[in-house]
C-alpha positions in Angstrom: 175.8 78.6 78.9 172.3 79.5 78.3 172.0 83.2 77.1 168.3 84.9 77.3 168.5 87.7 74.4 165.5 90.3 75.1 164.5 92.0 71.9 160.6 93.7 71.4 159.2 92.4 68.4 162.1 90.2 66.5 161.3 89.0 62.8 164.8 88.1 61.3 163.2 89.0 58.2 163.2 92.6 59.0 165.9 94.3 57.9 166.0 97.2 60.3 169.6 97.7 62.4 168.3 96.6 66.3 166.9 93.0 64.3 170.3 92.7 62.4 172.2 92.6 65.3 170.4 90.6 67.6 170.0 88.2 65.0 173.8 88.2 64.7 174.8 87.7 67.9 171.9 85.2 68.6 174.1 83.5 65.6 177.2 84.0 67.2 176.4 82.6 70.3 175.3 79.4 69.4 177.9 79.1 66.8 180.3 79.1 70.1 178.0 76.4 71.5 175.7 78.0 73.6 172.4 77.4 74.5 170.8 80.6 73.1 166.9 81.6 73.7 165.3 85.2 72.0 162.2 86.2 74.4 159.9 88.6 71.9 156.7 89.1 71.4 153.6 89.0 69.0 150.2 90.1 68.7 148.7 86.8 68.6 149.4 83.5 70.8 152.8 82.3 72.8 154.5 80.5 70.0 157.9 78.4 70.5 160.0 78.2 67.3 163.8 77.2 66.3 165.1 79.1 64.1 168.8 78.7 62.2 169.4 76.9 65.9 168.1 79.5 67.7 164.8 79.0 70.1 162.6 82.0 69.5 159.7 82.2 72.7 157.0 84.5 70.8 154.9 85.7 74.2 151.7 87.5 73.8 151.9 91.0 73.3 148.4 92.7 74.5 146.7 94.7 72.1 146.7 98.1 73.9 149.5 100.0 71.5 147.1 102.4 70.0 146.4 103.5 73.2 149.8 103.6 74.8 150.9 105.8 71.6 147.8 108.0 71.9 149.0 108.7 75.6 152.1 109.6 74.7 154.3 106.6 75.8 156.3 104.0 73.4 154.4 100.8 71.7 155.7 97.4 73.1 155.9 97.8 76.5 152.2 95.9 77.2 154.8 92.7 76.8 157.1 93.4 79.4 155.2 91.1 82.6 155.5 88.1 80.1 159.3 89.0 79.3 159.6 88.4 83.1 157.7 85.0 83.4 159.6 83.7 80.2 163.0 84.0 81.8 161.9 83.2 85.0 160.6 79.7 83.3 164.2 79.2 81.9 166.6 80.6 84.7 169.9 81.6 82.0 173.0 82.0 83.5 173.3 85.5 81.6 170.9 88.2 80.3 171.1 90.8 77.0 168.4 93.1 76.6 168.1 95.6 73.1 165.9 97.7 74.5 165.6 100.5 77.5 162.5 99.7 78.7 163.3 95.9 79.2 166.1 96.6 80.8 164.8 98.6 83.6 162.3 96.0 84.4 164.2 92.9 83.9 167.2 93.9 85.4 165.4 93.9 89.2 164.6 90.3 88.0 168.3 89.1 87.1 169.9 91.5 89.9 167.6 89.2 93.1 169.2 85.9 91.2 172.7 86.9 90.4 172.4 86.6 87.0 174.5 88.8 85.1 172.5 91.4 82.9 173.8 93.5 79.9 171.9 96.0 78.1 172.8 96.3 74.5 171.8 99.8 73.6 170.9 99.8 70.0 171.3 103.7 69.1 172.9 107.1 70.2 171.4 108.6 73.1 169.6 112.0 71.8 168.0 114.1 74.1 165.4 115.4 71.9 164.1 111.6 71.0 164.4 110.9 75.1 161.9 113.4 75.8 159.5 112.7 73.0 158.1 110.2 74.7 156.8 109.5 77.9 159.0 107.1 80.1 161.5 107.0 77.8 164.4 109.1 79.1 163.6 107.7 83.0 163.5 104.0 81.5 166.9 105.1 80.3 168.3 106.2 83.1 166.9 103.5 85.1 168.3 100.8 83.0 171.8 102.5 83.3 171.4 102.1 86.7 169.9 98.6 87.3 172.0 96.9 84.4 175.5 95.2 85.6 176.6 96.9 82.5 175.5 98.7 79.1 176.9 98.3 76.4 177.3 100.8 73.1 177.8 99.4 69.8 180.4 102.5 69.4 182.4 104.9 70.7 180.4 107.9 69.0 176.8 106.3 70.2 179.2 105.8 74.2 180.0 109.5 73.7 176.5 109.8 73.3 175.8 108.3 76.6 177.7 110.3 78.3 176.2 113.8 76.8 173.2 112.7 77.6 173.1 110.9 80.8 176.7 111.3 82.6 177.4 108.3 82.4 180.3 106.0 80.9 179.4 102.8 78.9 181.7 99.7 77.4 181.6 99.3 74.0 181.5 96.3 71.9 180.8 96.1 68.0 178.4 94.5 66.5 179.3 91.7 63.9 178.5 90.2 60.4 178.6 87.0 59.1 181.9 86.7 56.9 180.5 82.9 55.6 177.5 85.2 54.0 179.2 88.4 53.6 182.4 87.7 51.0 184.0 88.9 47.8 183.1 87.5 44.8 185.1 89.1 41.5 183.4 87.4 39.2 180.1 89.3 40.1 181.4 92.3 39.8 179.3 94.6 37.2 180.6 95.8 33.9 179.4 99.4 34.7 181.1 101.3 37.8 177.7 101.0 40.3 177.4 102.2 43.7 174.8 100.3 45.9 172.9 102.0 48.8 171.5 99.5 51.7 170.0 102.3 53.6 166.0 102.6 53.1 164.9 106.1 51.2 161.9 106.4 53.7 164.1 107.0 56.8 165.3 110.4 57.1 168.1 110.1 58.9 170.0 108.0 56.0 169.5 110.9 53.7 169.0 108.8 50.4 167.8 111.3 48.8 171.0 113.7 48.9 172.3 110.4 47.1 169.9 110.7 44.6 170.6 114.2 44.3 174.4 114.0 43.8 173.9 111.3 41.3 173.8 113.6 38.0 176.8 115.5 38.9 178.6 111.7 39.6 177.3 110.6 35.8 178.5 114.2 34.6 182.1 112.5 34.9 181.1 108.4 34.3 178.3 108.9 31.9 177.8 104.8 32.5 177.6 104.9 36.3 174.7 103.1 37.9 173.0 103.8 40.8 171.3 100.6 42.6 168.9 101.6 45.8 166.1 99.3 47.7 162.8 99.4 46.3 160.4 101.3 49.0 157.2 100.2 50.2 155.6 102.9 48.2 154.8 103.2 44.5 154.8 106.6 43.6 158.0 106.8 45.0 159.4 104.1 42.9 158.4 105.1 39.8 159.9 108.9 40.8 163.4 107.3 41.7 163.6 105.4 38.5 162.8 108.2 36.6 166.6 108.9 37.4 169.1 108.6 34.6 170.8 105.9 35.8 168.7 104.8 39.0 167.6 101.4 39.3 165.9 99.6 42.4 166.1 96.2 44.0 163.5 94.1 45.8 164.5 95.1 49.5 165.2 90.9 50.5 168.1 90.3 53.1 169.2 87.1 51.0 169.9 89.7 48.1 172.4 91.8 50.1 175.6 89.9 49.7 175.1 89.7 46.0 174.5 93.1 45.5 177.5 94.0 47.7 179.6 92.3 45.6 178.9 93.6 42.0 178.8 96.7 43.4 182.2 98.7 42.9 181.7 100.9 46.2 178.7 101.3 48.5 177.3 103.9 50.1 175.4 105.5 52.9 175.1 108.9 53.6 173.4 109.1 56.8 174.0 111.1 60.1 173.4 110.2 63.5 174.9 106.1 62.6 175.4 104.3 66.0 177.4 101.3 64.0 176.6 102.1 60.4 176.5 97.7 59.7 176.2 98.3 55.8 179.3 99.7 55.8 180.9 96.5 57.3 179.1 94.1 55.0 180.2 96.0 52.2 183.7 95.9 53.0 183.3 92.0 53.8 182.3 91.5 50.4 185.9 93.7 49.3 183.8 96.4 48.1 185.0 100.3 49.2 182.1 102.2 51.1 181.4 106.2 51.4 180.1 107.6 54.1 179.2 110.5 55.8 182.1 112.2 58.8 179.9 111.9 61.2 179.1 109.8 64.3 180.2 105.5 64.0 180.7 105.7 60.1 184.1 107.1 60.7 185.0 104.3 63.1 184.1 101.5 60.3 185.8 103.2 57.6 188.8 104.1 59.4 191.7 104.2 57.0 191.4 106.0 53.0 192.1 102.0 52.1 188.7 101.0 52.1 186.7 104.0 51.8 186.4 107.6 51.7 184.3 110.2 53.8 182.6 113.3 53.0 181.3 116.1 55.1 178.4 116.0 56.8 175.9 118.9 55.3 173.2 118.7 52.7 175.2 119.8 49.6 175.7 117.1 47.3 179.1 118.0 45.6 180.8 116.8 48.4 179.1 113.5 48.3 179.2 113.3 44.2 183.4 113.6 44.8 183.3 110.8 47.3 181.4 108.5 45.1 183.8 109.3 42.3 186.7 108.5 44.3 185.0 105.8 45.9 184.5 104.0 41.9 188.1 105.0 41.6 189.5 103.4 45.0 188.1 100.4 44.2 190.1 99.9 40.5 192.8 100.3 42.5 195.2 96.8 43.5 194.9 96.1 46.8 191.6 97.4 47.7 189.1 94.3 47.7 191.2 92.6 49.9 192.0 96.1 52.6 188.4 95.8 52.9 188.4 92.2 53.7 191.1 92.4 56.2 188.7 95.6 58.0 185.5 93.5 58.2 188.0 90.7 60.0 187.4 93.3 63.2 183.8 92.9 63.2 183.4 88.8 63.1 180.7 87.0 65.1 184.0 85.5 67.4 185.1 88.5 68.5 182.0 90.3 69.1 180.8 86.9 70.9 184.2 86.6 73.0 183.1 89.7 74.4 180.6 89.5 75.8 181.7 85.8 77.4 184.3 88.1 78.6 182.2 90.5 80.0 179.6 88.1 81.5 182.9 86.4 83.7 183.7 89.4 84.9 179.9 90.3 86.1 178.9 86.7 87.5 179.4 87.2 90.9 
């Protein structure tokens, strides 16, 4: 089958959520031996590349995004016409697009040829970010209504959908790469350390309540270590490891798994998760994970056998007991391989099997 996946601006480098999972279930797809193409863009010229057996079509993206954000509207939309032309070049036999705006216009495309379109929303529907740009809330609700089907990668961000909009989506999880993402006890570290995979400079992931409940976590393991990514930014480096017991990483996907795995629990404190995929990779490498009872993190850590939850407000004793009893959980027999057996649910064959089943049941 040749599958067209539709995705902005794709960099596999990038470690951002949307990126991840597209990646992924490019991955997937060809892994189950199909033909598997990523239309993108870029500022500069068309560019054709395989990457990790995945053909990656690079169109031009016009340089008009100052001015589209100085109107008021969303960046990379000037791409769209080329999205079109690319697929109609190729003709697949099925369509996923990761964005709204895509989907509203290609779907009109795929809907004239019978080709069976999905849209892959990336995040929970929030009103107040629908209406903060122009277009965005009616590309929303147009591609709701064009697409054969949209898909949620939860059933907090489908719940979402249905606030919002009225209207009821399918739900399939994304999926991680088990080969890459796997225990190894001999890496563990010395010291009980907790790893956090979210970035400090997005709100939303609320690093920095981590960063305040770390004291009152070394108040009861006086050796505890904290390990966060390294941000862009300098000044705030240097004032995170001025932390007793803070240290920072080079933010590099290849360094994930590693760090993962000497961790003894993970963490990510956000709100507002629509998947939360940090907390799955973490559990593929048998490490625990703590998060936040709110939206999808409750979904991935499901059961107290592979991690523990806290709630969701900005005081940070709540969080500093989770951690604690996160490093404890994972001394505990049993626990590498309860997370294992978790992360089995969010495999590239599953997630992939799918949507195979999903595009039979579109195709008309």
């Amino acid at each position: 089958m040749k599958v067209a996946l539709l995705h902005p601006c794709f960099w596999p480098e990038v470690r951002r959520g949307a990126e991840r999972v597209c990646h992924e279930l490019a991955l997937g797809f060809v892994a189950r031996g199909h033909h598997v193409r990523l239309i993108t863009s870029s500022p500069g010229p068309r560019t054709v590349a395989v990457e990790e057996g995945v053909e990656i079509v690079r169109s031009r993206r016009p340089s008009f995004e100052d001015e589209l954000r100085a109107r008021g509207y969303d960046e990379y939309l000037s791409h769209l016409p080329a999205t079109v032309v690319e697929l109609a070049r190729w003709r697949p036999d099925a369509v996923v697009s990761a964005s709204a705006q895509e989907a509203a216009v290609v779907a009109l495309w795929t809907r004239r040829r019978g080709i069976p379109h999905v849209h892959y929303q990336m995040g929970v529907p929030d009103r107040a970010y629908l209406v903060g740009r122009r277009l965005r809330m009616e590309a929303l609700l147009t591609a709701l209504a064009r697409s054969d089907a949209t898909v949620a990668l939860g059933r907090a961000a489908a719940e979402g959908f249905e606030r919002t909009t009225g209207r009821s989506v399918r739900v399939i999880s994304p999926s991680i790469d088990l080969d890459v993402f796997r225990p190894d006890p001999s890496a563990r570290a010395a010291e009980p350390t907790v790893f956090c995979a979210a970035s400090i400079e997005t709100p939303m992931k609320r690093v920095g309540l981590l960063v305040e409940a770390w004291p009152l976590v070394r108040r009861e393991r006086p050796d505890a270590r904290l390990v966060l990514l390294r941000p862009r930014d300098d000044a705030l480096a240097a004032e995170l490891e001025a932390h007793e017991g803070v240290e920072l990483m080079p933010n590099e996907g290849d360094r994930l798994p590693g760090a993962y795995a000497r961790a003894w629990c993970s963490a990510l404190p956000s709100q507002g998760e629509s998947f939360g995929l940090v907390l799955a990779e973490s559990l593929a490498c048998g490490t625990p994970a703590v998060g936040t009872r709110h939206s999808a993190i409750t979904e991935v850590l499901d059961r107290p056998e592979v991690g523990r939850l806290f709630e969701p407000d900005d005081h940070p004793d709540g969080l500093a007991r989770a951690l604690l009893d996160g490093l404890s959980l994972s001394e505990q027999p049993g626990t590498a391989a309860a997370c294992r057996e978790r992360a089995q649910d969010f495999s590239r064959d599953r997630c992939v099997e799918r949507f195979e089943a999903l595009f039979a049941e579109l195709r008309p």
